[in-house]
N, C-alpha and C positions, 0 to 999 in steps of 0.2 A: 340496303338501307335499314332492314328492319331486325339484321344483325346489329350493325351497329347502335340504332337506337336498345336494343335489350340490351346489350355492353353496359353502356351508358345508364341504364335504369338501375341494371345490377350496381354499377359501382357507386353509384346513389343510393341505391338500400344497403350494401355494403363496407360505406364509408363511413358509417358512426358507430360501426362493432367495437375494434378495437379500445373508440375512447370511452364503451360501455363497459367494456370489461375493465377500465381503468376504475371509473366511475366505481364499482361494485367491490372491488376490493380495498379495501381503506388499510391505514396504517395503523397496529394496535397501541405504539403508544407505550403508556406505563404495565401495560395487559400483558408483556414478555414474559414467559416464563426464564428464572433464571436457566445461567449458560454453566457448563461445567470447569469453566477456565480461574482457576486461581488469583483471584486479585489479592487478596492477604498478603502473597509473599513480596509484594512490589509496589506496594502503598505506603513506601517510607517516606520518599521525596526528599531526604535528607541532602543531599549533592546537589539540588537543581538551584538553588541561590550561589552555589560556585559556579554557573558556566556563566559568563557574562552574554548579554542578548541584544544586538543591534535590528536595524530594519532595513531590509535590501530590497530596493521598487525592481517590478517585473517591466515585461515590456509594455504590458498595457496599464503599466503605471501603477499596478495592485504594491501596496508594501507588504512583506512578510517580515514574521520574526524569525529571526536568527542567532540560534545559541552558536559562538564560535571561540574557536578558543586555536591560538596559533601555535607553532611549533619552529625548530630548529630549520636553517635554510637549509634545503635537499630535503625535508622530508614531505610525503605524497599527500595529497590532499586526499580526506577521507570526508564523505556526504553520506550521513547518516538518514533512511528516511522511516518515520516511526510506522507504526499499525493502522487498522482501522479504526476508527471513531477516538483517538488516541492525539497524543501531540510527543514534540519535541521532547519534552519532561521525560520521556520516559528512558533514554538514553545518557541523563546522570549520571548516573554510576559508573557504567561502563568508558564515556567520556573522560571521567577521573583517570579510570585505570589504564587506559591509553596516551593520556597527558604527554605531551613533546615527541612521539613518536610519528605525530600525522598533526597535520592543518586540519581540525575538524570542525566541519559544517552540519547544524540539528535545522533545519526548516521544521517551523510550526505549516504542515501544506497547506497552499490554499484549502479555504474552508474549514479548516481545524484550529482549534486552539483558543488564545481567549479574544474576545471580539473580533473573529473572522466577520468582512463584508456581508456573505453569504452562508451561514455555516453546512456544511454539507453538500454545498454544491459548485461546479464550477460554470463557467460563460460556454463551454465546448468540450465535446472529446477529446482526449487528446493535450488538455490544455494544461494537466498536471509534469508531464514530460517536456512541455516547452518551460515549465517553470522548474525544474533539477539543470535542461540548458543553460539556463539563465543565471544561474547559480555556481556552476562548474565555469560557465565562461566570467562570472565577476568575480568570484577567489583565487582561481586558478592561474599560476603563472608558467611565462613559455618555459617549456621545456619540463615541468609539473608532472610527476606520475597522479590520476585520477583512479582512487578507489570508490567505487559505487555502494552502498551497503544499507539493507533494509532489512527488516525483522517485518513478520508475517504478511500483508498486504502489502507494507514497504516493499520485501522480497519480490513482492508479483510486480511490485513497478517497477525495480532491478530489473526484472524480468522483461518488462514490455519494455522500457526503456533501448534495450542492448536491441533489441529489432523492431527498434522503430527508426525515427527519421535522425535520430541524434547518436546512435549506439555508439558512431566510432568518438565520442568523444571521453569513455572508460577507457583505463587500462586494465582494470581487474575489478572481478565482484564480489561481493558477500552477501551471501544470502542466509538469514536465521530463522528458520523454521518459516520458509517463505509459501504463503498460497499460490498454488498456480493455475488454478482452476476449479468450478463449483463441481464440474465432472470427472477430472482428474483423480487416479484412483488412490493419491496420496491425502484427500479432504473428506474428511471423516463427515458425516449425515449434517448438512448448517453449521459445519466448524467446529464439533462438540456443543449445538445449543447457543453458540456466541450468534452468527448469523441468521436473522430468521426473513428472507429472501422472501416478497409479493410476487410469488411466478408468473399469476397470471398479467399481471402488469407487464412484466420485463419481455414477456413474450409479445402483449400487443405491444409494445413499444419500439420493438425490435420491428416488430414486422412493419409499421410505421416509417423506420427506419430507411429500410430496403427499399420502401416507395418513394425514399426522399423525403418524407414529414419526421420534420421535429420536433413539433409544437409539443408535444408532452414530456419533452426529455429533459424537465424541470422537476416530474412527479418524482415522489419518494418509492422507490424499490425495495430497499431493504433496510432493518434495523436490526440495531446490536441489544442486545441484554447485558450492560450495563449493572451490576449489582447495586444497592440500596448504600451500600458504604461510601461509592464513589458518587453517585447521583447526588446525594445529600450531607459529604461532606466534602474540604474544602477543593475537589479537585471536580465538582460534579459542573460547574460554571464553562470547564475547559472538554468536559466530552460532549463528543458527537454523538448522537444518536440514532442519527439513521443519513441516508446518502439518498440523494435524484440519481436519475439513468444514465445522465451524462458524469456525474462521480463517482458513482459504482464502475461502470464500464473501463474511466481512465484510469484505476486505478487496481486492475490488474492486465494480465497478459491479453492477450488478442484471444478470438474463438481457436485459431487456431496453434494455440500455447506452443507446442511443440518446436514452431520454427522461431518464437520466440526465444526458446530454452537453447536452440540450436544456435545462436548470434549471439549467446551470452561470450566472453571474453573468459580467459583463464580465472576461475570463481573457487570458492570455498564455500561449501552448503555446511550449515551446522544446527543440532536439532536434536530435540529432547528427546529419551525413551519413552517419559510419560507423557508426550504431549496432547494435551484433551482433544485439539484442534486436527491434527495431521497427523500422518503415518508416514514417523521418520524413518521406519526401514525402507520405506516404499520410495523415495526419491531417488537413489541410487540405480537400483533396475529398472525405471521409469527415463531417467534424466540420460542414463550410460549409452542410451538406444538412438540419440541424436545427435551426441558431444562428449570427447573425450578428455575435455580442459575440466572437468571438476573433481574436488578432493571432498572428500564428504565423512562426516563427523559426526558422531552418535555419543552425545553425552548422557551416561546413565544418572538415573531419578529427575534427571532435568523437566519441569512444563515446559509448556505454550509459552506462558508469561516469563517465568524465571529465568528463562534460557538464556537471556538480555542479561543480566543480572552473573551471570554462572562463572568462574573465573578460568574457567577452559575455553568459554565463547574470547575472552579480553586475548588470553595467548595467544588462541588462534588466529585470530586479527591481529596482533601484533605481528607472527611471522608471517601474514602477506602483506604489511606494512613492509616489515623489511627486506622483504623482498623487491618491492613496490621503487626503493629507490635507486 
């Protein structure tokens, strides 16, 4: 008995650490220092009044916005999913220069965009992936080839997506300069400066987690640095700025990435020399060691940001479109 009662005691002195340490680390807010990622070369926004934008309700009813824009019968539906703290916009251009080759789908993701519900956060983990489901089963018609395709965080949910509960519902991926993890030896120190990550948060949170508590999985974790041009001109109303535990988490791979990357479908990685964020050599001898279905692609002077932008990224994706039907 008097084991159990010290049990007991202990987990009573013990049970308001975690939300101490939440407590103690705060979000800084406007205090970021900038991030070394390029926004200049992709702050034109010139193409994003061409993609026409409906609203497609989830299953819990949430509506999203949806830039779509259709194509020739036979050709594969292509779901575009943007970045972090980021929206649909930013896949304009690129949508132009693939026009009539694919059925294409931009989701503003939950939480993103302009008047999201919630911004930055979603109801559960996990809950970003039910809503690309949701998405691929209301565009998609039978007999549909499914290209999956995201640009940097997008990528990672490429990524979680293909080994999670929905993977068989791709036929092929695309991945652009995609995150696949904070410890992954392809992500340079907080992204190059874009990510600046509340460790000690994520960590009691986490551990919270594993005990079955979820009460805090609402808190903010991490923020983006966000530049002064975008903040305060006219696109600063649609960035996200920082993400809770439960939006950070869905919104890339699993802890354990690797079996992730291994479920990914026949994919195409492609990624900048210069990119501030990741180390595009480094995907290739990382990714090669779990799966043999990728093609990978190094576009020289390309960034992080411009990669989206690059007219080698649009061919690329072109020939696994056509391939695709």
């Amino acid at each position: 008995m008097k084991i159990v009662a010290t049990l007991l005691i202990l987990a009573l002195v013990l049970a308001p650490l975690p939300y101490l340490v939440i407590w103690t680390q705060q979000p800084r807010g406007a205090a970021l220092a900038a991030s070394a990622l390029d926004f200049d070369r992709i702050l034109t926004g010139d193409a994003l009044p061409l993609v026409p934008q409906e609203v497609v309700e989830m299953r819990d009813g949430t509506p999203l916005r949806v830039r779509h824009l259709e194509a020739v019968e036979g050709a594969p539906l292509l779901v575009l999913l943007h970045g972090s703290g980021w929206h649909g916009g930013e896949f304009a251009q690129l949508a132009q220069a693939l026009k009539g080759r694919a059925q294409i789908v931009i989701p503003d993701l939950r939480g993103h965009g302009a008047n999201p519900e919630r911004r930055g956060d979603v109801d559960y983990i996990g809950q970003l992936e039910d809503d690309v489901a949701d998405l691929i089963a209301h565009y998609a018609t039978e007999g549909q080839a499914v290209v999956l395709a995201g640009h940097s965080s997008g990528g990672g949910l490429v990524v979680r997506f293909a080994g999670g509960a929905h993977g068989d519902m791709i036929d092929r991926a695309v991945l652009i300069a995609p995150f696949l993890k904070y410890n992954a030896p392809t992500t340079r120190p907080n992204s190059g400066g874009w990510a600046h990550p509340l460790t000690r948060r994520i960590i009691a949170i986490t551990l919270l987690n594993r005990l079955g508590i979820t009460s805090a999985n609402d808190e903010i974790v991490i923020e983006f640095a966000f530049p002064e041009a975008v903040l305060n001109g006219p696109e600063g109303g649609t960035a996200t700025t920082a993400y809770t535990y439960r939006m950070n988490t869905s919104f890339a791979p699993r802890s354990d990435y690797l079996s992730d990357i291994a479920a990914l479908p026949e994919f195409l990685l492609i990624a900048g020399s210069d990119d501030q964020a990741f180390v595009a050599e480094g995907y290739q001898p990382l990714m090669s060691g779990v799966t043999e279905k990728g093609r990978y692609e190094i576009v020289d002077g390309a960034g992080h940001l411009d990669i989206v932008n690059h007219p080698e990224t649009a061919a690329a994706i072109a020939e696994v479109l056509g391939a695709s039907r």
